[in-house]
C-alpha positions in Angstrom: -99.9 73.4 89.5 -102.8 71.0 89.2 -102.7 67.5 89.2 -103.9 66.9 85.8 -102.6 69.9 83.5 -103.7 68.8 80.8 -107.5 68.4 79.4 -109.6 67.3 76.1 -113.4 66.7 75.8 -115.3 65.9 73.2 -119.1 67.1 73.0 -121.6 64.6 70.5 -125.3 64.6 69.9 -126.5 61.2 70.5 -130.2 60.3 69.3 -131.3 58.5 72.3 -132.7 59.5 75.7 -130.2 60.5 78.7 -130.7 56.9 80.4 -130.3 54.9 77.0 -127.1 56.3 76.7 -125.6 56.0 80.1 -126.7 52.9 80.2 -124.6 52.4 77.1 -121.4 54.1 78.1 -121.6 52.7 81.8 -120.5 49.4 80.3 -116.6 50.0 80.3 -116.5 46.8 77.5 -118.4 49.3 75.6 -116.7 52.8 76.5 -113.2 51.3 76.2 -114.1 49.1 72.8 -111.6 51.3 70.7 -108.7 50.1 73.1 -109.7 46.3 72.1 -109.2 46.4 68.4 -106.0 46.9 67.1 -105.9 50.0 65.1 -102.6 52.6 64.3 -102.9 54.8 67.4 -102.4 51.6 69.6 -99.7 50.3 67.4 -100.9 47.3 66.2 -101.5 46.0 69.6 -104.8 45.7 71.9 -105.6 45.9 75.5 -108.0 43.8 77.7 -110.5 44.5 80.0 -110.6 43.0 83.4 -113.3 44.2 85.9 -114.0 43.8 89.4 -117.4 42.3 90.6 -118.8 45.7 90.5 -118.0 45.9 86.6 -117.3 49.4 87.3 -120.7 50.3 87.4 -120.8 51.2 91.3 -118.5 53.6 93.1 -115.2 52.2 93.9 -115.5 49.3 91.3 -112.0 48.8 89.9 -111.2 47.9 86.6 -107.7 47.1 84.8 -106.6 47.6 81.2 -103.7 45.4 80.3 -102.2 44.7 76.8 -99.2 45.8 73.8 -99.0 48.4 72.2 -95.8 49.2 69.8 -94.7 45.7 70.9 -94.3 47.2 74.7 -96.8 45.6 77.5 -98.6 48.3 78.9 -101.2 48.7 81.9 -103.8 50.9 83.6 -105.7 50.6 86.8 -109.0 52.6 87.4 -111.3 53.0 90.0 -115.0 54.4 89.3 -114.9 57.6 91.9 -118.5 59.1 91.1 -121.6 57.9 89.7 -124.7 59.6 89.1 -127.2 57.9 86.7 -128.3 58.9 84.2 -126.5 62.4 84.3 -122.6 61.6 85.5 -119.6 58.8 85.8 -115.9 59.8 86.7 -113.0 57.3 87.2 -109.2 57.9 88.2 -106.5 56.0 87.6 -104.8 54.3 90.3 -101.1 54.3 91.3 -98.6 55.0 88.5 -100.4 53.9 85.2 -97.8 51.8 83.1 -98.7 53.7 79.2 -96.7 55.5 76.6 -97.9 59.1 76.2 -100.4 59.9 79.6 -99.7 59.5 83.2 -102.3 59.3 85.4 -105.7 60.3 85.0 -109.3 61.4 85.4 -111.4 60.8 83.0 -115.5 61.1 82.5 -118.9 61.3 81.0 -121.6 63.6 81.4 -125.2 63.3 79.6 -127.7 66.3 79.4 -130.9 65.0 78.5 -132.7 66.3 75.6 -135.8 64.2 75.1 -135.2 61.7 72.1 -131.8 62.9 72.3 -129.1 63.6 74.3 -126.0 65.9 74.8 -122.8 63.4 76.0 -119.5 64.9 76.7 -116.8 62.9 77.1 -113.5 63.9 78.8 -110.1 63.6 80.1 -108.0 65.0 82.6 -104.3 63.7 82.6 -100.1 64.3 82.8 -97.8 63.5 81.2 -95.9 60.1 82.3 -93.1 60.4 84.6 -90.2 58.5 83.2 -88.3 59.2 80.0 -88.9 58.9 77.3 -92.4 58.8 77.9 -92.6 61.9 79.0 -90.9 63.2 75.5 -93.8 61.0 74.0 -95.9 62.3 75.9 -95.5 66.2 75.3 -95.5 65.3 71.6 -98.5 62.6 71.0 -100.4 63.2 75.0 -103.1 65.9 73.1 -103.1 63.7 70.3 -103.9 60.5 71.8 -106.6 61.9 74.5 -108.8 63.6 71.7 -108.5 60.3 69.6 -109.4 58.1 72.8 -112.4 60.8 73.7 -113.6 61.2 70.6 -113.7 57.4 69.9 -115.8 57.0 73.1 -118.4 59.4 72.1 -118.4 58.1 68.2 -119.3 54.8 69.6 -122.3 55.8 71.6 -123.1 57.8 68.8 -122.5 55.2 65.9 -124.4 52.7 68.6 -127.3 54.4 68.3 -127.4 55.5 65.0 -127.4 51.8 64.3 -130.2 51.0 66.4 -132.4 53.3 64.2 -132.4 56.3 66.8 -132.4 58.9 63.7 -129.8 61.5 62.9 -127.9 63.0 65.6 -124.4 65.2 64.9 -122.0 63.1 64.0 -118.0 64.1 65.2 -116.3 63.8 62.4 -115.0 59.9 63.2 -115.3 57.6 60.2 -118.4 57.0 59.7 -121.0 54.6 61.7 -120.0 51.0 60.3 
């Protein structure tokens, strides 16, 4: 059985050249924005993010997600385990991660360069938590959670970008670019 069993990605046009957008989503204050603002899916609560001095933009760069959620404190710890401007980034949890409805994970992006615009897939590779009942929540909310967290991440480069006047890529489906 693998490691991570379970898997969601989520595929958006962005309208901005390959290194415009990594350069975007290579800033984890960025990337991980949706876990910042309170919203439903994280109860009410919000996490923040702590960095090391490589601000996870460097290979082994660590970076920490602390916070409430549903009133319980919850926490992750990364580490940035590839890096490949402007095509590829992939980070992994480290040790037991300390959340509701994943275990540990990997999680990435990748960017195909179109010109003026560019293909970004955004993914995640996880299991379910270990202890119960998290891993009850887990089996029911896990798939749930990962494509809200993925397709968040890929809305926001998108909606980022949109913003900046980059034209009219393929929106995801997310509420729309505010």
């Amino acid at each position: 059985m693998s490691k991570y069993p379970y898997n969601h990605e989520t595929v958006v046009v962005v309208p901005a050249p390959a290194q415009d957008v990594f350069d975007f989503v290579d800033d984890h204050s960025r990337l991980s924005s949706h876990m910042t603002r309170r919203s439903w899916m994280m109860g009410g609560g919000t996490m923040a993010i702590e960095t090391d001095s490589g601000h996870a933009r460097v290979v082994g760069s660590r970076l920490k997600l602390h916070g409430t959620v549903f009133g319980l404190r919850l926490s992750v710890e990364e580490v940035v385990t590839e890096r490949v401007p402007p095509f590829r980034k992939t980070w992994d949890t480290i040790g037991e991660p300390a959340l509701l409805v994943i275990g540990p994970y990997r999680m990435g992006i990748e960017i195909d360069d179109g010109g003026r615009s560019s293909r970004l897939r955004v993914w995640i590779e996880y299991a379910l938590p270990r202890g119960l009942p998290s891993h009850w929540l887990g089996s029911l909310f896990g798939r749930q959670y990962a494509s809200w967290c993925t397709r968040r991440m890929a809305n926001d480069a998108y909606c980022h970008f949109e913003a900046t006047g980059g034209g009219r890529g393929a929106n995801i489906g997310e509420s729309s670019c505010q």
